[in-house]
FIVEXKE-679335 format. One record per residue (C-alpha): residue number from 1; x, y, z. Coordinates in Angstrom, 3 decimals, decimal comma. Example, Ala and Ser with C-alpha at 12.3 -4.5 7.8 and 13.67 -1.06 7.14 Angstrom:
+-----+----------+----------+----------+
!   n !       xx !       yy !       zz !
+-----+----------+----------+----------+
!   1 !   12,300 !   -4,500 !    7,800 !
!   2 !   13,670 !   -1,060 !    7,140 !
+-----+----------+----------+----------+
! end
This chain:
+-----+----------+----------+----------+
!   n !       xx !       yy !       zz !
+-----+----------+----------+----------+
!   1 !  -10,323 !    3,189 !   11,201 !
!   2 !   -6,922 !    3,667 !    9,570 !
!   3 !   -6,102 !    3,681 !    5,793 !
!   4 !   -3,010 !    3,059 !    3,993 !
!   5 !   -3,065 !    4,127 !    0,139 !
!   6 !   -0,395 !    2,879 !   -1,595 !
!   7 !   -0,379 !    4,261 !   -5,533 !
!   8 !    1,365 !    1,164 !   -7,270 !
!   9 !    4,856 !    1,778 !   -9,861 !
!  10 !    3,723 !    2,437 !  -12,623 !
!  11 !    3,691 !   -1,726 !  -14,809 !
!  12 !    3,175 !   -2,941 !  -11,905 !
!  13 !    0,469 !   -5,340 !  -10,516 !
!  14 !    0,222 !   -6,837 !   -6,311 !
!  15 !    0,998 !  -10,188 !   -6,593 !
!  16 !   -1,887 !  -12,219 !   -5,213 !
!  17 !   -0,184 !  -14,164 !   -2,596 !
!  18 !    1,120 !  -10,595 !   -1,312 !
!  19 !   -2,574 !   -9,640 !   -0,996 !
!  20 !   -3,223 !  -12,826 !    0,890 !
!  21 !   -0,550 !  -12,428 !    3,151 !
!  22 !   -2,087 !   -8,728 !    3,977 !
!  23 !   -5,308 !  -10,055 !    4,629 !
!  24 !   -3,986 !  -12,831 !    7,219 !
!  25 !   -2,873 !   -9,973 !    9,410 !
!  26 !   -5,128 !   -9,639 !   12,654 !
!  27 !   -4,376 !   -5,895 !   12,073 !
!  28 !   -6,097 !   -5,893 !    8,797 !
!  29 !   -9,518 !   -5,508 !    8,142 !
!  30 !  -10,170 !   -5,845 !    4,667 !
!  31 !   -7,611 !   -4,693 !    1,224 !
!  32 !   -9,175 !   -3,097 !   -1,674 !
!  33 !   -7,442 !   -2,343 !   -5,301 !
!  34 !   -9,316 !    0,324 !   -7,388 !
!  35 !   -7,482 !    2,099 !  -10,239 !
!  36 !   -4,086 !    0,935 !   -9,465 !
!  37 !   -4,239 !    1,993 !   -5,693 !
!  38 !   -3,545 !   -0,440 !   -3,067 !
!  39 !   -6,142 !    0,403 !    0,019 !
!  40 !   -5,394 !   -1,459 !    3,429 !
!  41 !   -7,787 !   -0,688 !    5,956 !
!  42 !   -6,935 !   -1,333 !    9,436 !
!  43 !   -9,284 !   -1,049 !   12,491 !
!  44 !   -7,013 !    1,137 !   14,321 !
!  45 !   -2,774 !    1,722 !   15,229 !
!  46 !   -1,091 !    2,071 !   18,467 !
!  47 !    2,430 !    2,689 !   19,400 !
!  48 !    3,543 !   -0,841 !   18,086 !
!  49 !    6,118 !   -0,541 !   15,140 !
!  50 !    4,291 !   -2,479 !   12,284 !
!  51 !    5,958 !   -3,391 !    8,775 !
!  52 !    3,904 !   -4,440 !    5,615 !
!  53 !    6,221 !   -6,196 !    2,345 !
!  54 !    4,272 !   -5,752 !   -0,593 !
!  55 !    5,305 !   -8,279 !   -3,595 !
!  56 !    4,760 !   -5,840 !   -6,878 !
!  57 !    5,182 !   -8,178 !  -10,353 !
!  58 !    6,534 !   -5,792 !  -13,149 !
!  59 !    3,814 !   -6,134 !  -16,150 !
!  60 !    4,665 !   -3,522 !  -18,403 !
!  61 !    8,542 !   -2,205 !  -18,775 !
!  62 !    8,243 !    1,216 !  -18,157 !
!  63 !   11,649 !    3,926 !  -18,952 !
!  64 !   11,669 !    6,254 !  -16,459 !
!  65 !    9,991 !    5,092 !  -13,748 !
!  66 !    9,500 !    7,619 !  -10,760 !
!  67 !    8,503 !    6,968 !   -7,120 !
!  68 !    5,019 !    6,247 !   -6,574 !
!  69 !    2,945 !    7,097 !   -3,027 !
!  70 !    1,959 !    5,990 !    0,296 !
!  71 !   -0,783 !    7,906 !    2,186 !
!  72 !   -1,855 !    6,921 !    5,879 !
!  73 !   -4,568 !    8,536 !    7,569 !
!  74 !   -7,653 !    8,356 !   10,325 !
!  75 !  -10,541 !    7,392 !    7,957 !
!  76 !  -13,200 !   10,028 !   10,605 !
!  77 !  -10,186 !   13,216 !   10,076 !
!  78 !   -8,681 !   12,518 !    6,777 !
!  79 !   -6,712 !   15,678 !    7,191 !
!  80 !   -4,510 !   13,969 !   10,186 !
!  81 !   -2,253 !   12,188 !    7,455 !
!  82 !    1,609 !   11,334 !    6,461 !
!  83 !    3,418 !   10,779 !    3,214 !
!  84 !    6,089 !    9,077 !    1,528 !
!  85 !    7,094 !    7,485 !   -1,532 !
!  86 !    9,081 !    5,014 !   -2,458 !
!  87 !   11,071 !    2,981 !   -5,717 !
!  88 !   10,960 !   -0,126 !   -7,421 !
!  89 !   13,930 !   -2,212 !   -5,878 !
!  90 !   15,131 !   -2,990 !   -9,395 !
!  91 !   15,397 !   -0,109 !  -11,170 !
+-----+----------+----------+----------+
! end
């Protein structure tokens, strides 16, 4: 199993039709939200390019905002794992 942890901007919420539009992948198994973390768990990857869109609704104006986080890795050898972050679009 394969999980994607995506730490949401900070004012920010996942719009619910972006969470439904996750879960209607055959890739995904199930999404989870705890504590302003995104978790998409998927059943397993292969050498296939895949792209998720997340829809983020801005909640709070925040000054300042930095980059928030995206972690991907093998739920059985956690420490097999990649990084990146990324920016709100309209800031």
């Amino acid at each position: 199993m394969v999980i994607i942890e995506v730490s949401l901007l900070s004012g920010f919420i996942m719009t619910s039709r972006s969470r439904m539009l996750l879960e209607n992948r055959t890739i995904v198994k199930k999404t989870e939200v705890k504590a302003n973390v995104l978790y998409i768990y998927l059943e397993k990857l292969n050498d296939e390019s895949q792209t998720f869109i997340l829809q983020l609704e801005r909640v709070i104006q925040v000054k300042n905002l930095k980059p928030a986080s995206i972690k991907i890795y093998d739920y059985y050898q956690p420490e097999e794992r990649a990084l990146a972050e990324y920016r709100a679009v309209c800031s």
